[in-house]
N, C-alpha and C positions, 0 to 999 in steps of 0.2 A: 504494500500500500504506500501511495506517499501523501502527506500533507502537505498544500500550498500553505504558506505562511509568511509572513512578516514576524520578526522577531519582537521590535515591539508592541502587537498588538493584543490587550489582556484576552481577547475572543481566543487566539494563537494560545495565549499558552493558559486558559482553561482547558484544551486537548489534551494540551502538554503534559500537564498536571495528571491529568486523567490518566494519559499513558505511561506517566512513572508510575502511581500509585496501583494500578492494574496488572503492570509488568509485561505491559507490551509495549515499548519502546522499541527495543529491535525490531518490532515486523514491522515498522513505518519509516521511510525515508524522507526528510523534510526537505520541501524544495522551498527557496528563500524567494519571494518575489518583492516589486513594488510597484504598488497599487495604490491610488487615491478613490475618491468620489471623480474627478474630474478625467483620469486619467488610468485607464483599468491596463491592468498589466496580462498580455495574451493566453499567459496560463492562469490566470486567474479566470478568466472569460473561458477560458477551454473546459475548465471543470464547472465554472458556476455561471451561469449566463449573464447574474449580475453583475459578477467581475468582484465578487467581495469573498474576503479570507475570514475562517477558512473553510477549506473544502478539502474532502477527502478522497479521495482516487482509489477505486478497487479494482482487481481481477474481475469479482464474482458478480460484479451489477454495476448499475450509473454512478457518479461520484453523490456523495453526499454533501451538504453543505449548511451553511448555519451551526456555531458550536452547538445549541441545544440537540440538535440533529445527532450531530458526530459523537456528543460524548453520551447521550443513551445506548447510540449503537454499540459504540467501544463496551458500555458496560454492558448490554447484552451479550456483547460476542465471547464474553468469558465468566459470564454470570456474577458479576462482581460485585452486585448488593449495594450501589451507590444511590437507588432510587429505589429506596423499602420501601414495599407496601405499607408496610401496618402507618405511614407518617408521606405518602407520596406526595398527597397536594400539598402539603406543607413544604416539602422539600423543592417541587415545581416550584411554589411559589418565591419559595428561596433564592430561587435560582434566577427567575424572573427578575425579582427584586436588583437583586444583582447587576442583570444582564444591564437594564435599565440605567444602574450608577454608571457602568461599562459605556454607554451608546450617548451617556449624557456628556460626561468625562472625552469620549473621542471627539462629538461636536465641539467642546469649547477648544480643542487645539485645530483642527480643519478648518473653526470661524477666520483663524491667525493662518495660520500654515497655505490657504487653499484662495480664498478670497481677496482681491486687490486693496491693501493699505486702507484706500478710503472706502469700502465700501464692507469695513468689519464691524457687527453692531454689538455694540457692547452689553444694548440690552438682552440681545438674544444670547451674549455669554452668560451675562446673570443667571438670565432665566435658568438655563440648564445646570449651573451650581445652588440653584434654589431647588433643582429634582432631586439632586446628591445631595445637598442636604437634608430636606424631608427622607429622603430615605434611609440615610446611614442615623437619622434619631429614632427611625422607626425600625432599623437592625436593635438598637440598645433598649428600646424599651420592651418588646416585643416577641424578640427572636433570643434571646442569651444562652436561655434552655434548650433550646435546637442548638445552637452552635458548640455549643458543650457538651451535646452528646456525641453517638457512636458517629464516625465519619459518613457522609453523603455528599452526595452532589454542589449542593444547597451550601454546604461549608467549601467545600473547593471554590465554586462561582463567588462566594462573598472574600474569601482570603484573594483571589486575585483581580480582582474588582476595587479592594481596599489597596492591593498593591501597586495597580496605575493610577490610584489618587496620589501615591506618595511619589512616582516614576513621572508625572507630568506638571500633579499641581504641587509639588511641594510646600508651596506660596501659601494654599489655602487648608486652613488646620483642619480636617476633616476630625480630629482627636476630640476637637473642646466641648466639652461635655458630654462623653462618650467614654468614660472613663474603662466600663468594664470590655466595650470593643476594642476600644485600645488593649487593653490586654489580655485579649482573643486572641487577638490579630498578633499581637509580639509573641506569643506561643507558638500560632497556627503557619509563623512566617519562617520558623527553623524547621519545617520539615522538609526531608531532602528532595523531596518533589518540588516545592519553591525554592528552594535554593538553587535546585538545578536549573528551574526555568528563569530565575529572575531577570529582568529586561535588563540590557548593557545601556 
């Protein structure tokens, strides 16, 4: 199999993550591309017609794409228990949540990165760190008891979701008053799965 991927992108290495802690890393060979909104890179388009990372490449069928896609499949294909029944919507929702901080967190840097100088709006940055922050007080009030239990889904998607706040906005304390995610997250950030994937 191979993954299209960008290195730093947190959707990339939610898979990533997946495929350390599963122990399938060696069947997948990572192809590096580079891909915008404005400017899709040809394997990117060859696997996913939207041109967005990542997508997964198989022998056995079409490529897959969307992390939510790819990391059920990966846990299905070796039964790996990252999406318990007895807690699934919970864990979906976890995950959602997540994806969410992830897609809000990539808009405020593509507002900069992709759009001409004068035409970056800063409200539309706000806005999207006013989604991250609704959501990262509704991880701490809400979720703690999930993230503290047995590993799932739901906790990979939020540890690397929290780790491109820290990889892009460093600037903006996503910590203050989040006391006990804060130190989730300093626990859930030494396992050798994040370590191994952490963005350069």
């Amino acid at each position: 199999m191979q993954l299209i991927s960008a290195p730093p992108s947190p959707f990339v290495r939610k898979v990533r993550v997946v495929l350390h802690e599963t122990g399938q890393t060696e069947e997948v060979e990572t192809v590096h591309v580079m891909t915008t909104p404005t400017q899709s890179d040809p394997a990117a388009t060859a696997a996913n017609p939207l041109g967005k990372i990542p997508a997964l490449v198989r022998e056995e069928g079409p490529a897959l794409y969307d992390s939510r896609v790819i990391c059920r499949y990966l846990d299905a294909r070796v039964h790996a228990g990252l999406y318990p029944g007895a807690r699934l919507w919970e864990t979906l929702t976890l995950e959602a949540t997540a994806d969410g901080i992830m897609e809000a967190a990539v808009l405020m840097v593509y507002e900069h990165r992709v759009r001409p100088h004068e035409k970056v709006y800063e409200g539309w940055i706000e806005a999207q760190w006013q989604k991250i922050t609704r959501a990262v007080a509704a991880l701490e009030a809400r979720w703690m008891s999930h993230l503290n239990g047995p590993l799932d889904m739901g906790q990979i998607a939020v540890g690397c979701a929290l780790g491109y706040l820290d990889f892009r906005h460093p600037d903006r304390s996503w910590r203050q008053g989040n006391g006990a995610l804060d130190d989730w997250f300093a626990v859930f950030a030494e396992r050798p799965s994040m370590q191994e994937t952490a963005p350069e």
